[in-house]
N, C-alpha and C positions, 0 to 999 in steps of 0.2 A: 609524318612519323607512322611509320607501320604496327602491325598491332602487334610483331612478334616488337617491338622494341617497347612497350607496355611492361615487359617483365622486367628491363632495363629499374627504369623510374622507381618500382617496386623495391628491389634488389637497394637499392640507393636509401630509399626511404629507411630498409629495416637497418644498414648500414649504421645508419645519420642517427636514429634513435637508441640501438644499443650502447652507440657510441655515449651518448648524455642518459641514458636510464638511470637515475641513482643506487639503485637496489634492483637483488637478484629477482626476487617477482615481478620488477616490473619489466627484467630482460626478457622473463618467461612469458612475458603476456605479448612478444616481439611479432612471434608468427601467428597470433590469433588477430592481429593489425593488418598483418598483412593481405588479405583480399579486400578490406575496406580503405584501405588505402590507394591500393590499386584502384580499387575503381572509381576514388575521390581523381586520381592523378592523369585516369583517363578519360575522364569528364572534363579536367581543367584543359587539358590538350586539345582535346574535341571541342572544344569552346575558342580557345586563342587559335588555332589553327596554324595559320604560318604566317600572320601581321603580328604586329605589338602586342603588351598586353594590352585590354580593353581598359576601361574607368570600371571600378568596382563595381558599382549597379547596374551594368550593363548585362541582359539578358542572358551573356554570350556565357558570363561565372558564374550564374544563380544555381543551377544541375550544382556546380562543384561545391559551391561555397554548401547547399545543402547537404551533399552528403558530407560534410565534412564537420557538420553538427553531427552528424550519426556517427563519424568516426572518436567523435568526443563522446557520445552518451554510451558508445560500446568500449572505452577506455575506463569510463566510470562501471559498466558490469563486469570489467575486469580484474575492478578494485585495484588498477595502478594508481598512482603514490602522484598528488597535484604538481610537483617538479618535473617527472616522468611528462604527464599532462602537457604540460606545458612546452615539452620537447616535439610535440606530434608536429604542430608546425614549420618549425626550422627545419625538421624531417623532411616532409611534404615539399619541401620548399628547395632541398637538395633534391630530391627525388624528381625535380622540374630541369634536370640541367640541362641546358642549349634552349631552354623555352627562353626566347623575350627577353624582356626586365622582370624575373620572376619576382626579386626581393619584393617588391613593391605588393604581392599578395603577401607576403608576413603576418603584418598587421591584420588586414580583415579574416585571415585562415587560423591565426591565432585568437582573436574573439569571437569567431565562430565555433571556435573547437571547444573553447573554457566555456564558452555559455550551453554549448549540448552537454558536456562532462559537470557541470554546476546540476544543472535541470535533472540530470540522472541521476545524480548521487542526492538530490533531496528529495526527489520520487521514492530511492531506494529508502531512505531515512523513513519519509512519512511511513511506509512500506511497512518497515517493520516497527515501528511505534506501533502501529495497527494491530500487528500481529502481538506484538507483546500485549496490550491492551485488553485482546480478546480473550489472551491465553490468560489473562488474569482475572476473565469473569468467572464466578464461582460458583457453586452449587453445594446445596449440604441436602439429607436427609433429615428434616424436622422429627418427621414420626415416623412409624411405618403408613407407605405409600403416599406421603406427604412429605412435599420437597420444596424447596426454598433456591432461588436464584439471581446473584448480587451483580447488577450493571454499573462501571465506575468508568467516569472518564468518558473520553472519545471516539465510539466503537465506529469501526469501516463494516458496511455491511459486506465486504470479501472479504474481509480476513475472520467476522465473526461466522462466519456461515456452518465452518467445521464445528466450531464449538457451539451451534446449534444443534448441530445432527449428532454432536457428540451427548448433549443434553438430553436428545432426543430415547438416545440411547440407557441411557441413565433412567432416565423415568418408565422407559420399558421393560427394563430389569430387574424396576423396584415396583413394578405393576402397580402405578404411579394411580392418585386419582385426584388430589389436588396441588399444585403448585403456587406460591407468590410470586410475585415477580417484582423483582423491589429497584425500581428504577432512579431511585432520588440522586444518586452519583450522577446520573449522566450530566451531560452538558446541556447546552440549551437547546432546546427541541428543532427537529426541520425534518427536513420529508425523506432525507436517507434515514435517521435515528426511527424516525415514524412507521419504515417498513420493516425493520428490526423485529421493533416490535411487535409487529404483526406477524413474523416471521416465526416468533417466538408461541404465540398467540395459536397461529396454523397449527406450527408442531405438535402441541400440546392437544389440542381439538383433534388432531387426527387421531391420537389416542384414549380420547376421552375421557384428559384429563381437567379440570376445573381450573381456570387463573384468575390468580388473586393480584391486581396489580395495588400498588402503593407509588405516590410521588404523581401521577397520572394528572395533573393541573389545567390549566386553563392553557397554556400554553401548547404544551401536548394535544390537547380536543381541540386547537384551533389548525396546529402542523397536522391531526388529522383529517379534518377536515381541506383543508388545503389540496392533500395529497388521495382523496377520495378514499380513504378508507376506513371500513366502518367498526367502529368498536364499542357501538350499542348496546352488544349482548355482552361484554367483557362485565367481569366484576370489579368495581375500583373501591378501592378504601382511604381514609385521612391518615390511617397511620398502619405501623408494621403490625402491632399488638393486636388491631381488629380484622386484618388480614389476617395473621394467623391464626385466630380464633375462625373464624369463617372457614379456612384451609381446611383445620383440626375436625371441624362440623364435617365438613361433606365426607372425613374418612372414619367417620362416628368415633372419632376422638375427641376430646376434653380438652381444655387449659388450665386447667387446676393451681392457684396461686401455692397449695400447700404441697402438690406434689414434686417428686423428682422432676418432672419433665417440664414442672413450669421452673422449678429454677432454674434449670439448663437454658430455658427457653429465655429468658431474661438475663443472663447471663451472656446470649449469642447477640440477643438484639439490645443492648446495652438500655432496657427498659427498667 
């Protein structure tokens, strides 16, 4: 087979899949398939050549059968529709005409394809759990120049990173001098969460700002220890109340049980 008949196979495939696409987006996702298809369909040909097809695990399909995980995990950044999915195949498989015994890749082109399109679409998921996660770490202004910021859940140190620098931001505009850092939501400690925090830690230090952590356990001193990072000089507290009395101190602020600002204050941290 020549390489101008490459285009052939091609032409066939997006044929075969508009044909079964159930829905219009997933028609429209027809020619963004097709150079990875193509080049799944000229791997399988460069592999079988001009005898039979081989036995599946024969070195000769390993090239095709791989890219043909990538033409499932670029169907899932698609976002086509798992029926669609599931068409790439039989596609693939018309797009083989005059190869061999094609039917006979079906099967292994069809579980390679749903297991790269699986794997994508729960990467994309964790993805954005991450991202919502992070966007839902929070910050208040306690006092003036005293800030408070609430970690909940399962943060990815990539998707938190913005809303560090976003933080970072925050405390420079409020000519920041001490912060808490109230970690008790998170999950259980380990050596990604561990650089987080440290992360958070740096931030604040670049600015010379003061951290007040809470939650800080034995678990956490052991995931930093682990992960070699030192948080000797950090200030850690048993609870929020003595954290933010300590906060309040280094911006020669009060906690005054009678004033305005301590009921606020108790009323934020449900004391």
């Amino acid at each position: 087979m020549t390489s101008g008949d490459t285009e052939e196979p091609a032409e066939r495939f997006v044929r075969s899949y508009l044909a079964a696409a159930p829905t219009s987006a997933d028609r429209d996702a027809a020619e963004a398939l097709r150079p990875e298809a193509r080049t799944v369909l000229a791997a399988i040909v460069e592999g079988v050549g001009e005898g039979p097809i081989p036995e599946i695990g024969d070195p000769a399909l390993r090239e095709g059968l791989t890219l043909a995980s990538l033409l499932g995990r670029r169907a899932a950044v698609l976002d086509v529709t798992p029926a669609a999915a599931l068409g790439i195949a039989p596609a693939l498989v018309d797009g083989l005409y005059g190869v061999g015994e094609r039917s006979v890749l079906l099967d292994p082109l069809r579980a390679t394809i749903v297991d790269g399109y699986v794997r994508a679409r729960e990467e994309r998921e964790r993805d954005l759990a991450a991202r919502r996660a992070a966007d839902a770490v929070a910050w208040a202004e306690l006092a003036p120049r005293c800030f408070a910021v609430f970690l909940r859940g399962e943060q990815d140190a990539h998707a938190l990173e913005p809303r560090i620098e976003a933080l970072g931001r925050a405390l420079l505009d409020g000519d920041a001098r001490a912060c808490v850092v109230d970690l008790r939501g998170l999950r259980e400690p380990d050596r990604d969460r561990i650089g987080q925090l440290f992360a958070i830690h740096a931030a604040c230090s670049m600015l010379g700002v003061r951290t007040h952590f809470v939650g800080f356990g034995e678990g956490w001193t052991q995931a930093a220890t682990e992960a070699r990072v030192d948080f000797s000089l950090v200030e850690m507290h048993p609870n929020v109340g003595t954290a933010v009395s300590e906060a309040l101190r280094h911006c020669d602020l009060e906690l005054r049980p009678a004033s305005r600002l301590g009921e606020a204050m108790r009323r934020l941290l449900g004391r």
